[in-house]
Each structure stands twice: as structure tokens, then as C-alpha cells.
C-alpha positions in Angstrom: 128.1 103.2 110.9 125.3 101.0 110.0 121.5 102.2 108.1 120.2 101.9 111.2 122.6 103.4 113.4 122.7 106.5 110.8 119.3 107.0 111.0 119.5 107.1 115.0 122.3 109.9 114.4 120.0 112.2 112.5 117.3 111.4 115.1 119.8 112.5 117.7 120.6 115.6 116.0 117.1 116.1 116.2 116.1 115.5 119.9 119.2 116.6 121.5 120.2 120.7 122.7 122.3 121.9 120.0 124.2 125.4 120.9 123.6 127.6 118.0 125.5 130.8 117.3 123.5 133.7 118.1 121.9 135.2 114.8 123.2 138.5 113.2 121.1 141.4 113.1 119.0 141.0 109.4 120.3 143.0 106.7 118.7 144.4 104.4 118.7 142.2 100.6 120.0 144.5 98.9 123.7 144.6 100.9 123.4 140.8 100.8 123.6 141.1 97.2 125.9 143.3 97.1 128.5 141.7 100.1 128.1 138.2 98.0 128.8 140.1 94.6 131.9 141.5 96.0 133.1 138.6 97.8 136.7 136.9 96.3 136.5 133.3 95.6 139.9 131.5 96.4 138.4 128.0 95.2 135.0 126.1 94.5 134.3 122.5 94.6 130.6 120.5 93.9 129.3 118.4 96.9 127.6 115.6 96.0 124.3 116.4 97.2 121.4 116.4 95.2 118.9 118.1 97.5 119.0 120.0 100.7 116.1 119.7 103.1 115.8 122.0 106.2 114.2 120.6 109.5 113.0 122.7 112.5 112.3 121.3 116.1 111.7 124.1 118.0 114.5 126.7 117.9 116.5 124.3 116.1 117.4 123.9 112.5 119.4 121.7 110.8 119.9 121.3 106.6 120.3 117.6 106.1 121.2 116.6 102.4 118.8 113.9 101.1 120.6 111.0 101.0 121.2 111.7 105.1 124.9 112.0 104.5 125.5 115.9 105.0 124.0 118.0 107.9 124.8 121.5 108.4 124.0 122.8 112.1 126.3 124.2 114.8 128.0 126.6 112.7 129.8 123.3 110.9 129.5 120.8 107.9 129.6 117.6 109.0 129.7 114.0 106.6 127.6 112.1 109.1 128.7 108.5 107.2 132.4 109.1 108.5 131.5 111.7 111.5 133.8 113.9 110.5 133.9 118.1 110.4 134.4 119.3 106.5 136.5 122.7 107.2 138.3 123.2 103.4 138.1 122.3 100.0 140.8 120.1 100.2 138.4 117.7 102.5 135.9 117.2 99.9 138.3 115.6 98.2 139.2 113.6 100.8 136.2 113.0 102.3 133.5 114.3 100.6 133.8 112.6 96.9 134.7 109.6 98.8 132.9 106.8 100.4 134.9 105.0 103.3 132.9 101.7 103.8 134.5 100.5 106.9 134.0 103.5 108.6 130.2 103.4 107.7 130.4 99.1 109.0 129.0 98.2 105.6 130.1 94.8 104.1 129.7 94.2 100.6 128.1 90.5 101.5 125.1 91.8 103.3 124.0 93.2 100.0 124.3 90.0 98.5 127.5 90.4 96.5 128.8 87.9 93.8 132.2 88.0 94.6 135.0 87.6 91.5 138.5 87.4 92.0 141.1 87.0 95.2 143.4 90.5 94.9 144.3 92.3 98.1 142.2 95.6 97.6 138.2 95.3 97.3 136.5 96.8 94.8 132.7 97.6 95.3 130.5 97.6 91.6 127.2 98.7 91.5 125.4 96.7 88.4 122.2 95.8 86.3 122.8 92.4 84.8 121.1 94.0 81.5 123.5 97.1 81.6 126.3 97.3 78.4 128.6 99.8 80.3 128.8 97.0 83.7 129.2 94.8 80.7 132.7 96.8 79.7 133.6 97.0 83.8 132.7 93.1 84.0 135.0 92.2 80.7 138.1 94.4 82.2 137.9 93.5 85.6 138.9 89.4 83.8 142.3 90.6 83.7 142.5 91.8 87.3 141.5 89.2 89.5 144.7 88.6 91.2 145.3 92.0 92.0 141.5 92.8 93.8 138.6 91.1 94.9 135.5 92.7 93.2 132.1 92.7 94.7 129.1 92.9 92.2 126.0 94.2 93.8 123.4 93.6 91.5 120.2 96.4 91.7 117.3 96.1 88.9 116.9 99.8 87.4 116.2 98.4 83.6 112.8 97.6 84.5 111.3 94.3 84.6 113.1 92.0 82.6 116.2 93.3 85.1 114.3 93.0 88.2 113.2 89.1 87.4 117.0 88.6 86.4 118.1 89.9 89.9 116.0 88.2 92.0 116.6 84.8 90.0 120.1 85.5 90.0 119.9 86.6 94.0 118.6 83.7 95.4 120.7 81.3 93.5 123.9 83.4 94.9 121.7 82.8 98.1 122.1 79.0 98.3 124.7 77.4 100.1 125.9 75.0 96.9 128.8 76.7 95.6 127.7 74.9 91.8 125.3 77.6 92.3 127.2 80.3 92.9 129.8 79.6 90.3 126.5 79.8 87.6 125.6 82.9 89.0 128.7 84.4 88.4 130.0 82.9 85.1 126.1 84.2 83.8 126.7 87.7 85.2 130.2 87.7 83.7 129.3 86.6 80.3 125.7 88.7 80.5 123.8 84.9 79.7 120.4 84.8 81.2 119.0 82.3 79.1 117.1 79.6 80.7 116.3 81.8 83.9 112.8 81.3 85.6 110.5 83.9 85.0 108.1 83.2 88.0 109.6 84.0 91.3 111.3 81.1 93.7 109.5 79.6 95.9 112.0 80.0 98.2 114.7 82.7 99.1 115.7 84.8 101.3 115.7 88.5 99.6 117.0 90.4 102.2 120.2 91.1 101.0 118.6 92.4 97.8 116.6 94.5 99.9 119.4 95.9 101.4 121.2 96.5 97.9 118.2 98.4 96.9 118.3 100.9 99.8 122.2 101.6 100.2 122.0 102.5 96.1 119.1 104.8 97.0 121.2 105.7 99.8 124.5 106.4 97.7 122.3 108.4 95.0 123.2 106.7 92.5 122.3 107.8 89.2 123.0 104.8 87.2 125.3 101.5 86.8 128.0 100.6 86.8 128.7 102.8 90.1 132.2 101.9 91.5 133.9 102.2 94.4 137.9 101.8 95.0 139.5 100.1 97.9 140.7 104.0 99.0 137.3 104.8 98.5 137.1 106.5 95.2 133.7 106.6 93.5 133.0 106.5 89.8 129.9 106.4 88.0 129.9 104.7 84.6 132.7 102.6 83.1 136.1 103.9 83.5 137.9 103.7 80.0 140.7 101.7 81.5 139.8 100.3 84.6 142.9 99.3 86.2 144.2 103.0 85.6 141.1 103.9 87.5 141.9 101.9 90.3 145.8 102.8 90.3 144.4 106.1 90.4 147.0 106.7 87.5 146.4 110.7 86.0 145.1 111.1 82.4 148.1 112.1 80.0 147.8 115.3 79.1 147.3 115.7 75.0 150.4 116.3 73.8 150.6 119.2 71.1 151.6 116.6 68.0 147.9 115.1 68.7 146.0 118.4 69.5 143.8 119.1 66.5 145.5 122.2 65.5 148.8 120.7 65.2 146.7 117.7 63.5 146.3 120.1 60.9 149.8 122.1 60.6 150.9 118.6 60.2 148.7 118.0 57.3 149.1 121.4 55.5 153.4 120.6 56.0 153.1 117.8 54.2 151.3 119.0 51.0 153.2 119.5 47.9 
């Protein structure tokens, strides 16, 4: 689903007859209270929504989360990106916490990506060309290049020493010289922006960094690096081994020789 046919989807939801359930009789707040006090919870899980806004036309009303992605109406909770019906906790996980970009018809190269490496499975990165922590994913991703094709999408949120890097750094990735394109990405890779204009081209086209802008205002992002796995996996910040993060390999468990408490037995043993 593109921007533009998500935003006719909401629009839709909007303008066309929804059949609502009929509304209960209003109880009084005080059993509320006291049915959601003694309810049993069997599991919880965070969506990630970071605001809820209700809209009425007419008799209607829908919740619609604020990056567009969630909408409650009907009676159901549906992820609007992948048009799909969350039922159970198990579907956050699979749907929810995820972000499937073929389903939503989003390629990485409309949103200008510098592409690095040739692997099989694409990886999407989120980065500010001043960031330290895209500087870590940028180092470790070096070592994976045969085994995925990463796609840095570059988005100024350092201020404007970022935002004159970007768009420098945009346009040249815009140019159909491929001299270009390799500077852009051995600069991004190595975090060297010396020598960079610091008036705007003349020329380029900045749509693609337009786009970048709004699908990171549209993911929510909270900062960089923001990834994405090829199974659609999101992380925000630098994983602290990268390819374990995209193997989706478990963190070992701390095993009790290197919990602090037998840290300490061990010491005390070994004292005179």
C-alpha cells in the first residue's frame, strides 16, 4: 500500500457505512471500576502507538493511531499498512512490531537509498550522517555485505549541520554518474563530510528526500539508526551485534558463574 493509497483507506473508512455493534446500556463508573479491577489478565503486550485520536462523522467513530497505521472501528483492530485483523497477542508480534514493506508497496529507492552490499535479504537503515550509533550499524554492516543488501536512508534530525549534509549528500546519490555515487557512499561509510558545499545545489531533484522525511514521520521514529530486517523486524538504535540481530539469534541467558552473586562467592572462595 502506498502514502497515498493509505491515506485514501482512512478516507474510506471515513465516508463509507460502517455497521457498528449496537451500544450496551451505560453503566454506572463505579461497576466499571470494579468489572476492570476484577478482570484476569492472561497476557499484555505494548502496541506501538504513540497517540490515539478519535474521529466522528456522524454516527460513526473510529480511533485511528497517529501515525495512520492502527484504526479501531467495527468491533475489530485492524493494521491498516498490511490490512489485516489483529485478534491475539501472538499477532502483535507477528504483525504489529513488524513492518512488512512489500505489503505496504514501499521501495527503499524512492526514498533515495545509498545502497551497500549485494546479499540476498534487504535490510532497511534509518540514518543521520552525523549520528555515532548509525556510525557502529555502518562499521558492522562492512562485514556483511555478501550476505544482505543494506539500504541507508538518510533523514537530518541533528539540526543543520545534518540537514546541509543530507541534501548535499542526496543529490549527489541523485546523479546518474556512478563516480558520484560511490563518494557518496564511501563518505557515509567512513562519516567524512569534509569538502561538502554548504550552499544548496543548483540543481537536484529532492523528492526522494522528501519522501524519506515523511515515511520516518510516518514510521514514528524516535531516533537513528532505525532498522528494519528482511522478515521485517524493527529496531531502534544500534544492535550490539548486528548480524545476531538479523539472524534473529536469542540473547544467551547469563549463566550463574557470571551473575554478580556468584561473581562474588567466587571471590570470597578464593581468599586465604
Amino acid at each position: 500500500m502506498t502514502l497515498r493509497q493509505l491515506s485514501l483507506f482512512l478516507v474510506s473508512i471515513l465516508g463509507t457505512s460502517i455497521a457498528l455493534a449496537a451500544n450496551p446500556p451505560k453503566s454506572p463508573m463505579s461497576d466499571i471500576a470494579a468489572g476492570l479491577m476484577s478482570i484476569k489478565i492472561d497476557g499484555m503486550q505494548d502496541l506501538p502507538i504513540s497517540g490515539l485520536k478519535m474521529v466522528k462523522s456522524g454516527e460513526q467513530t473510529v480511533f485511528i493511531s497517529s501515525n495512520g497505521r492502527f484504526a479501531f472501528y467495527g468491533g475489530k483492530l485492524m493494521d491498516i499498512w498490511t490490512q489485516q485483523e489483529i485478534k491475539d497477542l501472538a499477532d502483535i508480534d507477528k504483525i504489529a512490531i513488524r513492518i512488512d514493506l512489500s505489503r505496504m508497496k514501499l521501495k527503499p529507492d524512492d526514498l533515495g537509498a545509498v545502497t551497500v552490499g549485494h546479499g540476498k535479504g534487504q535490510v532497511l537503515v534509518f540514518i543521520d550522517p552525523r549520528c555515532p550509533y548509525c556510525s557502529k550499524v555502518m562499521k558492522d554492516l562492512q562485514a556483511l555485505q555478501d550476505q544482505y543488501t543494506f539500504k541507508l536512508v538518510m533523514v537530518p534530525i541533528l539540526g543543520p549541520e545534518s540537514q546541509n549534509i543530507v541534501v548535499q549528500l542526496a543529490c549527489q546519490w541523485g546523479s546518474s554518474e556512478s563516480k558520484a555515487k560511490d563518494a557518496v557512499r564511501d563518505r557515509l561509510l567512513k562519516q567524512d563530510y569534509a569538502g561538502l558545499p554548504t550552499e544548496p545545489p543548483a540543481q537536484c531533484d529532492k523528492e526522494p528526500l522528501q519522501k524519506a522525511v515523511v515515511t520516518a514521520k510516518l514510521f514514528d521514529l524516535k531516533g537513528v539508526p532505525f532498522l528494519i530486517a528482511p522478515d521485517g523486524r524493527t529496531h531502534s538504535g544500534a544492535p550490539e551485534v548486528l548480524a545476531d540481530w538479523l539472524a534473529d539469534k536469542p540473547k544467551p541467558s547469563p549463566t550463574l558463574a557470571t551473575t554478580p552473586d556468584a561473581q562474588n562467592q567466587n571471590a570470597k572462595e578464593k581468599k586465604p
